[in-house]
N, C-alpha and C positions, 0 to 999 in steps of 0.2 A: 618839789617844794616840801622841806620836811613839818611835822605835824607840831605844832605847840599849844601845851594845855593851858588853858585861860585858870585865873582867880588862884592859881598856887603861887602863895607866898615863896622868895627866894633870899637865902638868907647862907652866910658864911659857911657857917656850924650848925650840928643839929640842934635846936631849941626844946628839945622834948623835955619836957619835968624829970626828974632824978624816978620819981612813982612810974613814969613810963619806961625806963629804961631799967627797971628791974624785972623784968620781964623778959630780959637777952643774957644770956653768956656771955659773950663778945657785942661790946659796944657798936653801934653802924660808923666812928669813926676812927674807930682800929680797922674795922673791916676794912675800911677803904683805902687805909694805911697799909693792909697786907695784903690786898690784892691788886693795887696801882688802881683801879679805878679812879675816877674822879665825874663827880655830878657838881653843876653850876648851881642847879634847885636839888639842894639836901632833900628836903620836904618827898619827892619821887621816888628818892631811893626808902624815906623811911615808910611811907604808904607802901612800894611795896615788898616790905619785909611784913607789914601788918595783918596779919590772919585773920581769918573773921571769930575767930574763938577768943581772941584780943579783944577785938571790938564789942564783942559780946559782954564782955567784963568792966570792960573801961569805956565807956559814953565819952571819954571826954576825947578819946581818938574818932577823928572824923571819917575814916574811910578805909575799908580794907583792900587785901591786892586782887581781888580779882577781876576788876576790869583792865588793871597793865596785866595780866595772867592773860585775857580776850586777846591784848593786842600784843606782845609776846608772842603766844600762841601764831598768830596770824605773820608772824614779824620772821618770825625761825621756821615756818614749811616754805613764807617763798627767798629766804637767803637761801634754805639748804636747797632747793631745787636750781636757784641760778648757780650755787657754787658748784652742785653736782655735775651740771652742763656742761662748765666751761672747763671743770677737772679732768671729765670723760668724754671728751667726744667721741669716741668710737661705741659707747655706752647706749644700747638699744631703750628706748623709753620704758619696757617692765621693768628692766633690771634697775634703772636708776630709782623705779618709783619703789621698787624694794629696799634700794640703798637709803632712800630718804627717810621710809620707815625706819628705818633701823637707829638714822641719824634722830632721830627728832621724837623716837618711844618712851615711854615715861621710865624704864629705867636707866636711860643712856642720860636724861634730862635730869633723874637725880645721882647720875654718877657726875655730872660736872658740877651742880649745887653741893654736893659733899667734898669736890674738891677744892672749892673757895671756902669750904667752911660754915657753908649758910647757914645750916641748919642751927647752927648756935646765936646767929645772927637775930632768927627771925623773932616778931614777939608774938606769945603765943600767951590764951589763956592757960590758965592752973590746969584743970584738967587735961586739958588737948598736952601739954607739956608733961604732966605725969602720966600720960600712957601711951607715951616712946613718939611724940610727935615728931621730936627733931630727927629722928628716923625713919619716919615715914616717906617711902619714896614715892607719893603720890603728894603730897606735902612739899615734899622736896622739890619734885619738877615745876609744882604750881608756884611753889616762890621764885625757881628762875626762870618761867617764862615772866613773870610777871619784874623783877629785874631786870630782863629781856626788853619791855616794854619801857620802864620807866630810863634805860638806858638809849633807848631809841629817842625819847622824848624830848628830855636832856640834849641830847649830842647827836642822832640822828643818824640815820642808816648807814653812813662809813666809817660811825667808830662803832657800832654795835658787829659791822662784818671783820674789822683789826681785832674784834674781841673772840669774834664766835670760830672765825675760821681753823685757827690754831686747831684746837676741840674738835673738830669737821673733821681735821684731818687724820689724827689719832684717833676718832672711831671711826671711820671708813677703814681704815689699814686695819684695823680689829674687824671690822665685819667684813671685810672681804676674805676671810681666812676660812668662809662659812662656803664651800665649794654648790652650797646649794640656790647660793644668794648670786652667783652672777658669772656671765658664760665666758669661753672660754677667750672671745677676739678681744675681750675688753680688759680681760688677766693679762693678756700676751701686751697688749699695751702698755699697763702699765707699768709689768718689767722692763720694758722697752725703754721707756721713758727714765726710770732710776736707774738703769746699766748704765745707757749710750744717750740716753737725752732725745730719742727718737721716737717718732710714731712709726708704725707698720705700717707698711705697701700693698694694697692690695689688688694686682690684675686678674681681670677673666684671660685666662690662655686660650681658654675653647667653650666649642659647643656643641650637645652632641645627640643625635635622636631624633625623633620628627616634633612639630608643634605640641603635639599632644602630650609626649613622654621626653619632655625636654631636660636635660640634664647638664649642669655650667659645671666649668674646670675655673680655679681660683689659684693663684700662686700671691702666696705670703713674704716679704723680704723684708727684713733690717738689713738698711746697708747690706755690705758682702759677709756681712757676719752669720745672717740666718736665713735659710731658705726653705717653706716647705709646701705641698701640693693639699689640696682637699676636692672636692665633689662634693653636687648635692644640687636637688631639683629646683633650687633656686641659687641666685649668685649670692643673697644673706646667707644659705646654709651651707655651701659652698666655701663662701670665708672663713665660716665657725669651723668647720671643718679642719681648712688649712690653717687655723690658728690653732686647733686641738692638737693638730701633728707636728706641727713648730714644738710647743709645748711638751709633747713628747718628746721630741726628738732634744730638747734641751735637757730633759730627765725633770721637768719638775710635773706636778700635781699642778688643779688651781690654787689649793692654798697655798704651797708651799712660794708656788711665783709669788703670791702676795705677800706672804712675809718676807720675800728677798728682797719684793719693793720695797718695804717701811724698814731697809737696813739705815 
């Protein structure tokens, strides 16, 4: 059951005074005109453009964005952790919980606010505005989580996931090019998956050693297309293994698989 806020007026058009909107670059109903958005309660979207250095100056503005910034915030670690799940399944819980940093860090958050244009959007006071607010990328990420939220509110978690996934996907394919962000069975996969549309195979062949100093054999396959062996004192490291050696044996790096992925 999605959330809805009580006592917000809802209305066509923005209503704000001409004195409140001189306080933006870009109007909030151009924005919504250039970025296909659309809110039923205007009033959401213009709270959370509102900064509290806005508010500071103009009393006659009721509310700034940082409680849709709260729920935003809360709204975008758990989409990006179910998207990340269901992206990666071969994807071991550190690495994904590295990927999710990466997805959802306050520069990544104001690299997508910069690419809707927010930062012109937002209203800001005189000050905060004369000393480079609209660029401020802690600025930035705070107004689109908080976007994030009034979007959730609005329309509710499967237009906010049709909105953010796109974004997910284009940084993930950037940060996975960072060989030190994520191992090697979970690269081999997702080349896997953009070549041949395939997940990787992965059997124990053997076993080898007494109880104590036990050692698994692992055999890696896509289809008859690729085949290759690893070891290692567990059948996890064993796998990573034979997905390191697949990998070689294809000639790529980890990053390099990654960038072949996001062809």
């Amino acid at each position: 059951m999605e959330l809805v806020e009580r006592g917000v007026p809802r209305s066509a058009e923005f209503s704000a005074s001409p004195k409140f909107m001189e306080s933006v670059i870009v109007k909030p109903d151009e924005f919504i005109r250039q970025t296909g958005l659309s809110f039923s309660n205007p009033s959401l979207l213009r709270r959370a453009l509102t900064h509290r250095s806005y508010l500071n100056e103009h009393p006659e503005a009721l509310e700034d964005n940082e409680r849709l910034e709260y729920l935003g915030d809360a709204a975008l670690d758990f989409i990006a952790a179910v998207w990340l799940y269901n992206r990666f399944p071969e994807m071991d819980e550190g690495a994904l919980t590295r990927l999710r940093s990466a997805l959802v860090r306050t520069e990544q958050l104001a690299a997508f606010a910069s690419e809707l244009g927010l930062g012109e959007v937002i209203f800001l006071g005189k000050g905060e505005s004369a000393t480079g607010g609209r660029e401020r990328p802690a600025l930035l990420c705070a107004a689109f989580e908080a976007l994030i939220g009034a979007l959730y509110l609005d329309a509710g978690t499967e237009t906010v996931i049709r909105f953010i996934e796109p974004r997910f996907e284009r940084a993930a394919k950037a940060a996975l090019e960072d060989e030190r962000l994520i191992d090697a069975r979970s690269i081999l996969q997702m080349w896997s998956q953009s070549e041949f549309g395939e997940i990787p195979d992965y059997r124990t062949t053997g076993t080898f050693g007494p109880d104590h100093d036990r050692e698994f054999a692992v055999e890696v396959s896509i289809g008859e297309r690729v085949k290759a062996d690893g070891r290692g004192r567990s059948k996890q490291e064993a796998s990573q293994a034979a997905a390191a050696n697949a990998l070689q044996k294809l000639g790529l790096s980890n990053s390099t698989a990654a960038q072949r992925s996001g062809k």
